[in-house]
Structures are given as C-alpha cells and as structure tokens.
N, C-alpha and C positions, 0 to 999 in steps of 0.2 A: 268541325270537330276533328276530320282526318287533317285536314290544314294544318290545327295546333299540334296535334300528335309528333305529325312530320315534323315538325320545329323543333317541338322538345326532344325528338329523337337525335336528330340531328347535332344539336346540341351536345345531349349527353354523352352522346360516341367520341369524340376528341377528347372530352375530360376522360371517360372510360379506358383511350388507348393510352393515353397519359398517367394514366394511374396503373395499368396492366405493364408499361413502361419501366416504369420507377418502382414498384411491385418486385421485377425479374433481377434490375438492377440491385437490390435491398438485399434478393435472394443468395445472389453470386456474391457480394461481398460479406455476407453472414458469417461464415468461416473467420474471417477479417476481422469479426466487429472489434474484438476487445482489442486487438495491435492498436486498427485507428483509432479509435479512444482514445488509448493510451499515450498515442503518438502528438494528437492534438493537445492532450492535456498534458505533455511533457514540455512540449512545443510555445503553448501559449505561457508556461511558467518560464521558461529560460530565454523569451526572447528580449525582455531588457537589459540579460548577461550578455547574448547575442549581437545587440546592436551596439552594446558599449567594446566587446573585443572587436568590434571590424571597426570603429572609430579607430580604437587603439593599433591595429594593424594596417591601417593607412586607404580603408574601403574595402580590403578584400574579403568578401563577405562567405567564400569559398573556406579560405582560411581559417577565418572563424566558426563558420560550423563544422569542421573538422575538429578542431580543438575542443569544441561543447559536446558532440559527441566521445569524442577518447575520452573528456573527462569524464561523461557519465558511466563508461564501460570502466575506468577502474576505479573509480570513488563507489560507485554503484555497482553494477552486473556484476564484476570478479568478488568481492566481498560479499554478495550473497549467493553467487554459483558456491564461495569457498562453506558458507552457514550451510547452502544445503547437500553439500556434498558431504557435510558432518554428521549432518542427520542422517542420512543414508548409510552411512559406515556404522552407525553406531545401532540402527535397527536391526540386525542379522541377530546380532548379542543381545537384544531388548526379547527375539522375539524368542528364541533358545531358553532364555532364563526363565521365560515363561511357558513354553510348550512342556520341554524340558525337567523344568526344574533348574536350580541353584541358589546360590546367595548374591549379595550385592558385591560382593569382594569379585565376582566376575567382571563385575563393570568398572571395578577401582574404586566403590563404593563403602570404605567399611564403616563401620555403627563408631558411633564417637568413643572416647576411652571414658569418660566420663559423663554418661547418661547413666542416671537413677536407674537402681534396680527395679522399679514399677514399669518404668517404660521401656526397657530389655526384656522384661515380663510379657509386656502389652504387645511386643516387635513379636516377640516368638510366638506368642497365640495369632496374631495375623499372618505370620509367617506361615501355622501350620494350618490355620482355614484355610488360606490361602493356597496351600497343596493340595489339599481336600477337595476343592474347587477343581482347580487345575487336574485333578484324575476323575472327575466325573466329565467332565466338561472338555477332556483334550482334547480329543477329535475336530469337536466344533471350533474351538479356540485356532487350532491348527489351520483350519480352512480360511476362517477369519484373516488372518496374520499374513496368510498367503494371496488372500485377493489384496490386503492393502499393499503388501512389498510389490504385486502386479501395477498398483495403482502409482504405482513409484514412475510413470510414464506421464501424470499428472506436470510432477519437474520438469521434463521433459519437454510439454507443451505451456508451461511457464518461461523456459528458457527462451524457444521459438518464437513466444509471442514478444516477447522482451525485445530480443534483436532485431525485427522485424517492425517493431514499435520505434526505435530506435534510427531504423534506415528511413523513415515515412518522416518522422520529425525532423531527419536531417534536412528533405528535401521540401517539409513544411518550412523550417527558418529560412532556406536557401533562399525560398521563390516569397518571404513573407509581406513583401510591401504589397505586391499586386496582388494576396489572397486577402490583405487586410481590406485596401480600398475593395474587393467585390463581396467580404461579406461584408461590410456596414452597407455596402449599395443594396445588398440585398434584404439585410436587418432596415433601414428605409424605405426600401418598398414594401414593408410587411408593416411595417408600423408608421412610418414618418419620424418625427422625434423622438419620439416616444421608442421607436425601434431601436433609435442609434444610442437611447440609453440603456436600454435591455441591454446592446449589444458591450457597454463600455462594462455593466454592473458582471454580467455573465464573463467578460473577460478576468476583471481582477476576483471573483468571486472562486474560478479557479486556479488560476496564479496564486494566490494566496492559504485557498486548502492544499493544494500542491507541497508547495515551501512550508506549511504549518502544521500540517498533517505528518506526512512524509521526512520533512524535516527535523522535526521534533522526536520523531520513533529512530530516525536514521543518531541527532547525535546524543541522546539515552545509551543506544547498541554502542557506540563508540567507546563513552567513556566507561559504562560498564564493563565491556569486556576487560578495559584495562584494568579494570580491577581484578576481575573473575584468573586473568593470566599470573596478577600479581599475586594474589592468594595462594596462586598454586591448584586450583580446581581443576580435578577432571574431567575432561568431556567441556571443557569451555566454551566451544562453538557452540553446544547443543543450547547449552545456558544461553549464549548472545541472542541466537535465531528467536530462541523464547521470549529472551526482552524485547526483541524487534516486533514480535505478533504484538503482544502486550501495549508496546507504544504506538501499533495502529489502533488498536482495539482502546485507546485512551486508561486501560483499566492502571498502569504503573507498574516500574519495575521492582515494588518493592517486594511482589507476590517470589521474585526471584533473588536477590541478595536480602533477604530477612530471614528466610529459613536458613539459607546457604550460610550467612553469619552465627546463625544459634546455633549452627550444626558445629561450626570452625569453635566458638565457648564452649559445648560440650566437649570438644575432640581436644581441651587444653591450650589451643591458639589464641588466647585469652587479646594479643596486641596486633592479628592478623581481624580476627571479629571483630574489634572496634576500629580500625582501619575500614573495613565494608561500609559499618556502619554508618561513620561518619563522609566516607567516600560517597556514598549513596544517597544522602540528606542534601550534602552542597553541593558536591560537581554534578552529581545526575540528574537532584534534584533541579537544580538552579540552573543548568544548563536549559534543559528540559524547559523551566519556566521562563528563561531571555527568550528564547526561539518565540514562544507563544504568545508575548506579551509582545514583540516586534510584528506579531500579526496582527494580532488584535489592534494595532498601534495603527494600521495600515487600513483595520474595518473589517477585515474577516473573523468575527467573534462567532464560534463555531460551539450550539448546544453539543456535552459531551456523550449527552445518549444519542446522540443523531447520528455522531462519527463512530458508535460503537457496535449500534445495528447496522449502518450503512456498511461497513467493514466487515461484517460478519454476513451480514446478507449477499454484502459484493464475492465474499469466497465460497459462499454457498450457488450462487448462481452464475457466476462466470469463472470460479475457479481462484487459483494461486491470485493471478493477476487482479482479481476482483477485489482485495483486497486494498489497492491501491487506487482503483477504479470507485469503488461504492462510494467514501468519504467525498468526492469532491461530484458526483451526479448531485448523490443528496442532498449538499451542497447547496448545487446548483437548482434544484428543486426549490429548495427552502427560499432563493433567493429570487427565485422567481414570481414564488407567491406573493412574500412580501412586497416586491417591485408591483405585485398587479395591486396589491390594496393599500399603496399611496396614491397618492395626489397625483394630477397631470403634473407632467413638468417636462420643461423642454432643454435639448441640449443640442446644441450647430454641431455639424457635420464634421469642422473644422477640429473643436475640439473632444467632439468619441475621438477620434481618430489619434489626436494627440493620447489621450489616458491611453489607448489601447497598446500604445507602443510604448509608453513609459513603464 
C-alpha cells in the first residue's frame, strides 16, 4: 500500500509543479490579458491582407506588417481616440447642465421652431421635475458625476490596451508561418484530426466575427457621420461614437438619425430630414447589410442576441476594449459547441493549414 502511494505521489508531483508552473505564468500576464486577445484576434483576421501585401511587396514580410499596422492606427485608433476625445470635451457641459442647472441652448441644442404646443408643454413640465430633482438630489448627483469624469482614466487604459494590442499583432504576423505550423502541431496533438479542424473552424470563426462584427459598426460610423456633418448637427462626434456602440451592440443606427431627422421636420428643415432619412435607409442601411451578408457568405452567421450580450457583457467585464472582444469569444464559444455535436470528420494536416492561411 505504501508502494502504491509512493507512485501515485510521485506522479502527481510533476503534474502539480506543472500546473503551479503555468498557474504563475497565467498570473504575470493577467494585466495583459485583454491586449493579447485583442492582438491575436486582430492578427488572425488581417493575416490574409497580410500575406497578400508581402506577395505584392516582393516577400518582404517586414514591410508589410508595417503598412497593416499604420493602416490600422489611422483607419482605426486616430478615428476613435478622435470619437472619444469628443465625448470627453462635451461631458464638462453635460455634467454643469445638470449639477447646475440650465437649458439645452448650452449645448447648441434648441427646441425645434415648430413642435406642438402640447409637447413644449410636456418639455417645460420635465424640464421643471427635472429641477426639482436636481435640488433635492445635487449633492449626490454631484458626487456621481465626479466619480465618472474620474473614471474618464477607463480611455485611458482602452488606449494602452489598443496600442499595445497593436505592437503584439505586429510581431504575431511577423513571425506568423512558424506560429501557424506549432499551433496546428499542437491543436493535433490534442485532438488528431479532429484537432486540426477545431483549429481551421476557430480560425475563420474569428476572422470573420472580427470583419463582421467590427466591420459592420466601423462602416454604419462612417457613412452616418457624413451625414450627421452634412445636416449640420451639433456635437456630431458624440452622435458617430453612439452609432459605433450601437453597431457593436447589433441594436441599429436608427435609435440615432430617426430622432435626429424628426427633430430637423420640427425645426422646418423639411429637405435636410428627408435627406437623413433616406441617407439612412440605403447607404447605412445597405452598407451595413453588404458587409454582413459578405460574411455570412463566407459561413460566420452570427445569432444577433449573442453579439449583443457578448458586447455588452465584454464591456462590463473587461472594459472599453471588451467590447470588441465579447462578440468574437462568444463567437468562438458558439462554434465550438456546435463543432463538438457534429459528426467525426476528418481533415489532413496539409489542408487546416491551407484554410488557415487563406
């Protein structure tokens, strides 16, 4: 009996230091997690842009991740440091109007020329709860306002993580051949076949939330904005930033130029509100729906409640950055189930390899 004992002791002590190992390891890159994340899953969606610029550049694979990076910094990073450096300017005055007191005319906001008298009725009764509120409750209100402008350090470590995601991906495409052949070596030795299709389905499964998710809210922001500039709206970044949550969050941008247009009809802009309108139906709309249907086209048919908790959940648990992060785990979740409850099926070494690079 002591015999066995010693054996299974024995035993267990290498898997133990192994696990105590990997345990410390896990710990010290914690701080890290959401960059690396973000860096892989930025990494595995741009590496068939990747492979196609260093073809086009004559092999220099140097080259071309310098150029995937710059473009992500100003197609991406500069346009939303710019969103939320809008938000920022414009909370000082949000939170004033409200500690304070005033009207919307502080913000550039005024009431339309032509809203019904009932509902200039209905503005001025909310208006004056609204004050009423606001003098029982300043104090608290004040505190409130002042932890979240603190929490304005949130950006802060969204930026960090962003750039820092950003430098890891570069040096993931850099070195991507020889990361590709050790994980399918390693996704094979975890599964066999069956491994190295996990590994090809997990590849495109977030390649494709990536581009589809991301994509999709990224050119919504775009074409909205130009509308939001062309109207003449004030505070239009704050408007874009909104559409951008909105088109991770799957919910639509019409929560934001539908009002914004009814407002522009009340206010006698009778040829500027049907401009939104229609601006909004086909270019945002239809934009919006080629992106998604080019995914879906590709196999990433993504339920919309899934990307809209995942999103919401990813900003509640990892922050700014989790928002970009949730859609494509859960994703990756979803797609993992469903790979466990088909059929065996087998796929050569040869060809994971091939999809994973295409």
């Amino acid at each position: 009996m002591k015999t066995e004992a010693r054996e299974l002791l024995e035993r267990l002590l290498p898997i133990g230091a192994i696990a105590i190992v990997f345990l410390m390891g896990a710990l010290t890159l914690s701080p890290f997690a959401q960059a690396l994340l973000w860096s892989v899953f930025v990494s595995i969606a741009l590496h068939p842009l990747h492979v196609s610029l260093s073809g086009r550049l004559g092999g220099r694979r140097g080259l071309a991740t310098a150029a995937v990076i710059i473009g992500l910094i100003f197609f991406v990073l500069i346009p939303m440091l710019f969103l939320l450096r809008s938000v920022i300017a414009v909370f000082p005055e949000v939170a004033i109007l409200l500690v304070e007191g005033g009207h919307l005319e502080n913000l550039g906001l005024d009431l339309p020329a032509n809203m019904p008298p009932t509902w200039v009725d209905l503005w001025s009764g909310l208006r004056d709860d609204f004050e009423a509120v606001r003098r029982l409750v300043g104090d608290d209100l004040r505190l409130l306002l002042s932890t979240l402008m603190l929490e304005g350090r949130l950006i802060g470590h969204f930026v960090l993580e962003f750039l820092l995601g950003l430098i890891l991906a570069a040096v993931i495409l850099q070195n991507a051949d020889p990361l590709i052949r050790l994980s399918l070596k390693a996704f094979e030795k975890l599964g066999g076949a069956r491994g190295l299709q996990l590994a090809v389905r997990s590849v495109l499964t977030i390649r494709y939330t990536v581009l589809g998710v991301l994509g999709s809210a990224a050119v919504q922001t775009a074409t909205a904005a130009f509308a939001y500039v062309f109207v003449g709206v004030p505070h239009w970044p704050l408007l874009a930033f909104a559409t951008f949550l909105l088109g991770l969050l799957q919910v639509g941008p019409i929560l934001i130029w539908g009002p914004l247009a009814a407002w522009l009809w009340l206010d006698g802009q009778t040829g500027m509100a049907i401009f939104l309108v229609v601006w909004g139906l086909f270019v945002v709309g239809l934009s919006d729906n080629a992106v998604k249907a080019i995914v879906v086209a590709r196999g990433a048919n993504l339920p919309t409640t899934l990307v809209f908790l995942s999103a919401l959940g990813g900003l509640i648990i990892w922050g700014v950055v989790g928002i970009f992060l949730g859609p494509v785990i859960l994703a990756l979740c979803l797609e993992l189930i469903l790979w466990w409850l088909e059929e065996d099926t087998t796929a050569p070494p040869d060809t994971a390899a091939q999809k994973v690079e295409s």
